[in-house]
C-alpha positions in Angstrom: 0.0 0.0 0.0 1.7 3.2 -1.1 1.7 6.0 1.4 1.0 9.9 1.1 2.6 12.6 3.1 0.1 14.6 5.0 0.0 18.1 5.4 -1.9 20.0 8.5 -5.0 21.7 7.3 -4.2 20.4 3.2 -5.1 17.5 0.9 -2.3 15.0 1.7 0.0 14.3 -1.1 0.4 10.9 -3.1 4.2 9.8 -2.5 4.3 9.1 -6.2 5.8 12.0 -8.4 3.3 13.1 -11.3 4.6 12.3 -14.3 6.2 14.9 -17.1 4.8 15.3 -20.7 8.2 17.2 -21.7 10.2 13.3 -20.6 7.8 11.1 -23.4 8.9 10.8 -27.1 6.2 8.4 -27.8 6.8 6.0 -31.0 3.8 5.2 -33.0 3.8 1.8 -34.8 1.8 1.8 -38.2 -1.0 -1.3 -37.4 -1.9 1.2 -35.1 -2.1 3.9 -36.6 -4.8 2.3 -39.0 -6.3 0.3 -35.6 -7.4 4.0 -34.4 -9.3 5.2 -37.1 -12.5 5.0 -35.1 -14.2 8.0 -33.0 -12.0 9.0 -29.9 -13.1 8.0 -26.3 -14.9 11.7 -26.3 -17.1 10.4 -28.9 -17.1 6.3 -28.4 -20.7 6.8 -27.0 -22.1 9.7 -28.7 -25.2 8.8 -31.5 -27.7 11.3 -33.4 -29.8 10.7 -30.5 -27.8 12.1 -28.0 -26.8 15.6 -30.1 -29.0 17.9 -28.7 -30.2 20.5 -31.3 -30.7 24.0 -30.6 -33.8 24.9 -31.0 -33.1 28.2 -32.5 -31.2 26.6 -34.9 -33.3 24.7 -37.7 -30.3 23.9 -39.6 -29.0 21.4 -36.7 -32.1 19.2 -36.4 -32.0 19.2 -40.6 -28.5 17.8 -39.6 -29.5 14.9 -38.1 -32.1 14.2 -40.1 -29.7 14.2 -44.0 -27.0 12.5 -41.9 -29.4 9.7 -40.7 -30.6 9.0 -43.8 -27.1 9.2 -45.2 -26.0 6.3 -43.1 -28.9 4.2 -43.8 -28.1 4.5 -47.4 -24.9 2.8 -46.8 -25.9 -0.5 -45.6 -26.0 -2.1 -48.8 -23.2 -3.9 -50.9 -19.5 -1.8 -51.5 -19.3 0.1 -54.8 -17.6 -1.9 -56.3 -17.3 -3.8 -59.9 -20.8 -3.8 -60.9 -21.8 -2.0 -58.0 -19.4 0.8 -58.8 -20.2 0.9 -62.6 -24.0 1.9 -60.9 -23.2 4.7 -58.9 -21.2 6.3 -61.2 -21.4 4.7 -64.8 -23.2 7.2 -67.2 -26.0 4.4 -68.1 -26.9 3.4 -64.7 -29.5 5.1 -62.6 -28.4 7.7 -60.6 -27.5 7.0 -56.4 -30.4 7.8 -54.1 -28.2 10.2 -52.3 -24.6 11.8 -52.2 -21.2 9.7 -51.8 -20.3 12.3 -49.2 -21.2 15.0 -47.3 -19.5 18.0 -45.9 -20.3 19.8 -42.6 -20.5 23.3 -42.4 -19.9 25.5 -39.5 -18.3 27.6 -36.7 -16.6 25.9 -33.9 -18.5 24.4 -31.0 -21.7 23.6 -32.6 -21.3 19.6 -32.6 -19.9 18.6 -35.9 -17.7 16.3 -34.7 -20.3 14.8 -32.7 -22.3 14.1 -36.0 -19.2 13.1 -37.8 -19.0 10.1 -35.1 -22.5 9.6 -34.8 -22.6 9.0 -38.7 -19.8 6.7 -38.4 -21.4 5.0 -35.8 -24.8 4.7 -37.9 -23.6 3.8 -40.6 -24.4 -0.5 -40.8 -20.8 -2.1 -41.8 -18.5 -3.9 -39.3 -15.4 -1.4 -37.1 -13.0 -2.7 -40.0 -15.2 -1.1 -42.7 -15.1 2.0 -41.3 -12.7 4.5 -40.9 -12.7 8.1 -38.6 -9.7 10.0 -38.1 -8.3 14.1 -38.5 -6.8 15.2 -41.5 -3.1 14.9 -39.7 -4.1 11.4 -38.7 -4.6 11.1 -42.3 -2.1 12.0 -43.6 0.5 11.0 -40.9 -1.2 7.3 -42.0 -0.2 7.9 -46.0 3.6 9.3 -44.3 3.9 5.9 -42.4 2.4 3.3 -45.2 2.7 5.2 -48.4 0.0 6.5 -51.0 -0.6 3.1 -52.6 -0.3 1.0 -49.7 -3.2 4.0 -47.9 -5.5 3.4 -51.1 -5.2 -0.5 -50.8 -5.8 -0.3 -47.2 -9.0 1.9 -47.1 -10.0 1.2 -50.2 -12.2 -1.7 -49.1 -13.9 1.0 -46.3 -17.7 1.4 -46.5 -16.7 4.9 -44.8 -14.2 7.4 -44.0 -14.8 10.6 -42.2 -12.1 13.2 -42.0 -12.5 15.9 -38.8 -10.6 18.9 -39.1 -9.9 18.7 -43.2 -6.9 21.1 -43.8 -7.2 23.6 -46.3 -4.8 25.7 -44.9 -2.0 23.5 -46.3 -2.0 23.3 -49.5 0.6 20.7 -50.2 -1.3 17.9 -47.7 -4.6 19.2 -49.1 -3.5 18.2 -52.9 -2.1 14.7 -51.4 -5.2 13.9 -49.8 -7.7 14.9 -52.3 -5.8 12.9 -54.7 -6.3 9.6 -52.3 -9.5 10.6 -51.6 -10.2 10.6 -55.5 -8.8 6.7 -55.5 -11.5 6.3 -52.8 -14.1 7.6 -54.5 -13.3 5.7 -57.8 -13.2 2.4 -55.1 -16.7 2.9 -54.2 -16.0 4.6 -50.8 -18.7 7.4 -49.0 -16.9 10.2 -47.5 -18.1 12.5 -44.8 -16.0 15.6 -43.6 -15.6 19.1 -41.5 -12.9 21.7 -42.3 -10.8 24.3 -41.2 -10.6 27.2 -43.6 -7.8 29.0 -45.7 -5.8 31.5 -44.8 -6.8 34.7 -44.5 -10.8 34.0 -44.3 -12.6 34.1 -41.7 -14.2 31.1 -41.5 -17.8 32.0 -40.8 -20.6 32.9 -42.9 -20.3 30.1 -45.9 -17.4 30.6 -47.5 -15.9 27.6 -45.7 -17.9 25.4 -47.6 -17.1 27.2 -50.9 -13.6 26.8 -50.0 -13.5 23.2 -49.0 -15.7 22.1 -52.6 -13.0 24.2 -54.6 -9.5 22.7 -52.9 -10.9 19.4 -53.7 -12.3 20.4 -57.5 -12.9 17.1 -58.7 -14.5 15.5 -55.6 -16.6 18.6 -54.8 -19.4 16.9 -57.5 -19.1 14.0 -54.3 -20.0 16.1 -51.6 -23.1 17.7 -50.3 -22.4 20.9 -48.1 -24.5 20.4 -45.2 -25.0 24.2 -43.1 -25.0 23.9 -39.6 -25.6 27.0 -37.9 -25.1 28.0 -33.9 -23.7 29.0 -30.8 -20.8 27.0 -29.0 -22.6 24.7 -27.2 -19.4 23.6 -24.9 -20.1 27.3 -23.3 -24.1 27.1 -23.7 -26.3 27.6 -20.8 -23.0 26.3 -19.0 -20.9 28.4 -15.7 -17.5 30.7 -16.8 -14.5 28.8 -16.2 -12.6 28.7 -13.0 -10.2 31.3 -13.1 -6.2 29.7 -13.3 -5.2 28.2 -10.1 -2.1 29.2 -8.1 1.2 27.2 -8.8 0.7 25.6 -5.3 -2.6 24.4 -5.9 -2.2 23.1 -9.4 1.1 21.3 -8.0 -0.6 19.7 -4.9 -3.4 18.2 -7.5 -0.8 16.7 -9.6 0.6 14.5 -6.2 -2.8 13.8 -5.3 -3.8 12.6 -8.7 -3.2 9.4 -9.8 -1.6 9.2 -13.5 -1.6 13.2 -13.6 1.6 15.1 -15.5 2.8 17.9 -14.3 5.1 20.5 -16.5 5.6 23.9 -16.8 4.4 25.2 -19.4 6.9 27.2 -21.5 9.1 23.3 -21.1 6.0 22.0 -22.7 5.6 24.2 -25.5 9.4 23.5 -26.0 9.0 20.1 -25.8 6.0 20.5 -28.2 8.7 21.0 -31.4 10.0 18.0 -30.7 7.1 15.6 -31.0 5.4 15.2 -34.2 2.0 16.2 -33.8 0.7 13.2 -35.4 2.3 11.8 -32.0 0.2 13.9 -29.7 -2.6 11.7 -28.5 0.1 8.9 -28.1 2.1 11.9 -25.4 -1.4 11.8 -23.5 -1.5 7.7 -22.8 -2.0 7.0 -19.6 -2.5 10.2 -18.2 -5.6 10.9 -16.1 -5.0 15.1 -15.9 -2.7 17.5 -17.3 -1.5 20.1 -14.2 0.5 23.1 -15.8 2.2 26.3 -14.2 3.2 29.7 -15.6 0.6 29.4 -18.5 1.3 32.8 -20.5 1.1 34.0 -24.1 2.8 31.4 -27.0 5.4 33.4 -29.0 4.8 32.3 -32.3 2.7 30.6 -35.0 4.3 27.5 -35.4 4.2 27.3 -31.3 0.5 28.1 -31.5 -0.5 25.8 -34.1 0.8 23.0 -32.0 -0.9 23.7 -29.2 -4.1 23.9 -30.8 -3.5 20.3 -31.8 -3.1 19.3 -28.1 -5.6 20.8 -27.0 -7.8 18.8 -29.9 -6.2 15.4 -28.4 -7.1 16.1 -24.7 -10.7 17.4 -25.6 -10.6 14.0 -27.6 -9.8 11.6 -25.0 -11.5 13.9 -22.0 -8.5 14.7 -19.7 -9.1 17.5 -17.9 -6.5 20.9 -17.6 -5.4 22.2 -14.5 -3.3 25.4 -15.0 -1.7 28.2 -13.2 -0.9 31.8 -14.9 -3.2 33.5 -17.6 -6.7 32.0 -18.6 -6.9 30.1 -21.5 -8.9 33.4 -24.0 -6.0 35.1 -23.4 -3.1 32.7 -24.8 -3.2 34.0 -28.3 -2.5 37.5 -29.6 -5.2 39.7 -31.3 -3.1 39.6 -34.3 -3.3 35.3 -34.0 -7.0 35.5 -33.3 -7.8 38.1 -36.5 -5.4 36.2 -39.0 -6.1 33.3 -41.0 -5.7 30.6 -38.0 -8.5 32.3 -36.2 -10.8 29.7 -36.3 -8.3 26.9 -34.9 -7.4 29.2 -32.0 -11.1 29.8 -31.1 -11.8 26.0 -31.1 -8.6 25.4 -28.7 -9.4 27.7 -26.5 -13.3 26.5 -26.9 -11.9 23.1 -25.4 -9.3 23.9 -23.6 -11.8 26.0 -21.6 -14.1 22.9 -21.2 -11.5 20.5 -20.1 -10.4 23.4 -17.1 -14.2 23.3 -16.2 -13.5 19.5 -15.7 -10.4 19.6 -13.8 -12.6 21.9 -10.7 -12.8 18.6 -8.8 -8.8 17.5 -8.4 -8.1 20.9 -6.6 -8.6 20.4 -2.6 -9.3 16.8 -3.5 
């Protein structure tokens, strides 16, 4: 039985030292790279009966209504040989509904959530299905190769993309020529997207822009609007302010599997993992505790953080912190440029997952 030193008056502290993100280079082999193309543990559970429309917001109950009917559609036999010859042969009938579909809208108003629940919906076996970001995706085609990534998914009843890059304009042309191959192997897509740089991403030029980086596969997609609030902040408390150094360090002794780091170190550290590696940096760990949280210095800083924020808000570990709130770790100038709508979203869930961590303080 392990014991804890105890402190007059305080939470007693676990003898075990938290561990440190900044001390993990996780390795990622490839079979499992391809083994976690399903919805993260965030959205294991979620269905189009538990996304909860707004009901000022017509646009998200249409949602659920298209992408039901869009995963019903996709019980029958892969498009294939014959199969494919009648979706897209000139002489066959034409498909009861689109090969894909593209969700349209601001951060925060569930469209991952319907992303998994389609997956989920749709009636083919784990192996037939395939969910994963657009840097999973393409970190998969770095680790097996383009031709090897076509054989391998080409047998998929359905892939859905979260987070489709358009602001990279190299990965964007690789992946729109694989998902071409897919489409030709009788494969439905479903995505969401970031935007380009310099837009705003709001209104509905997102969807304009996703249709056009993709040219030949936009006749494959139906944009699907869905309007709304942020529901991770809707009808929901602010979040706790930061914590003090103390307090964010005693949680991390009296939390089982919790890191602790500072936070500069782990923005440091940060460059030195690729980000396709992120989620892998979080096994195993129950919290993330971090001190002296203050402004990132750069872009290329930034945009990494925004992608670890996305793999904590995936797998639900919650974010104690000491030092500035969360809104205020980007610059106006980041939060007005072209990235705007990737900082919103981190701070979106890097809020949330602080509202989580209230518990392990005085614990």
């Amino acid at each position: 039985m392990s014991s804890s030193t105890a402190v007059p008056g305080q939470s007693p502290i676990a003898e075990t030292a938290p561990q440190s993100l900044c001390a993990l280079e996780p390795r990622v082999p490839v079979d499992r790279l391809v083994a976690e193309m399903v919805p993260p543990p965030r959205f294991d559970s979620v269905r189009f009966d538990t996304y909860v429309p707004d009901p000022n917001q017509p646009s998200q109950t249409e949602a659920v209504t298209v992408l039901s009917s869009f995963a019903a559609g996709l019980g029958g036999a892969h498009a294939v040989g014959s199969a494919r010859r009648k979706w897209f042969g000139k002489k066959a009938s034409a498909p009861a509904g689109p090969r894909g579909v593209y969700l349209d809208g601001g951060y925060g108003v569930g469209k991952t959530h319907l992303l998994a629940s389609l997956w989920h919906a749709t009636p083919a076996a784990p192996s037939l299905k395939a969910f994963g970001t657009f840097v999973e995706l393409t970190n998969l085609v770095g680790a097996l190769g383009f031709q090897q990534t076509v054989q391998t998914l080409s047998g998929h009843r359905l892939l859905c993309i979260d987070e489709f890059e358009l602001d990279d304009p190299g990965d964007t042309v690789l992946v729109s020529s694989l998902l071409s191959r897919l489409v030709e192997a009788g494969v439905a897509l479903a995505a969401t997207s970031n935007t380009l740089p310099g837009k705003l991403g709001e209104g509905r030029f997102a969807a304009v822009d996703f249709l056009r980086e993709i040219q030949g596969l936009s006749s494959h997609f139906r944009p699907l609007r869905i309007d709304g609030e942020d529901y991770r902040h809707r009808g929901l408390p602010e979040a706790p302010p930061p914590y003090s150094d103390d307090q964010v360090t005693r949680a991390a002794y009296a939390t089982a599997g919790a890191s602790l780091d500072d936070f500069p170190s782990l923005l440091d550290h940060l460059a030195k993992v690729h980000p396709s590696r992120y989620g892998a940096l979080t096994d195993e760990i129950t919290a993330v505790c971090l001190t002296g949280v203050r402004p990132v210095p750069d872009q290329s800083t930034a945009l990494r953080l925004v992608v670890l924020a996305d793999r904590l808000y995936d797998r639900e570990v919650p974010v104690l912190a000491s030092g500035l709130p969360f809104d205020r770790l980007f610059s106006d100038e980041m939060l007005n440029g072209g990235y705007r709508k990737k900082y919103f979203r981190a701070i979106s869930r890097l809020t949330a997952l602080a509202r989580d961590a209230k518990g392990l303080v005085g614990q």
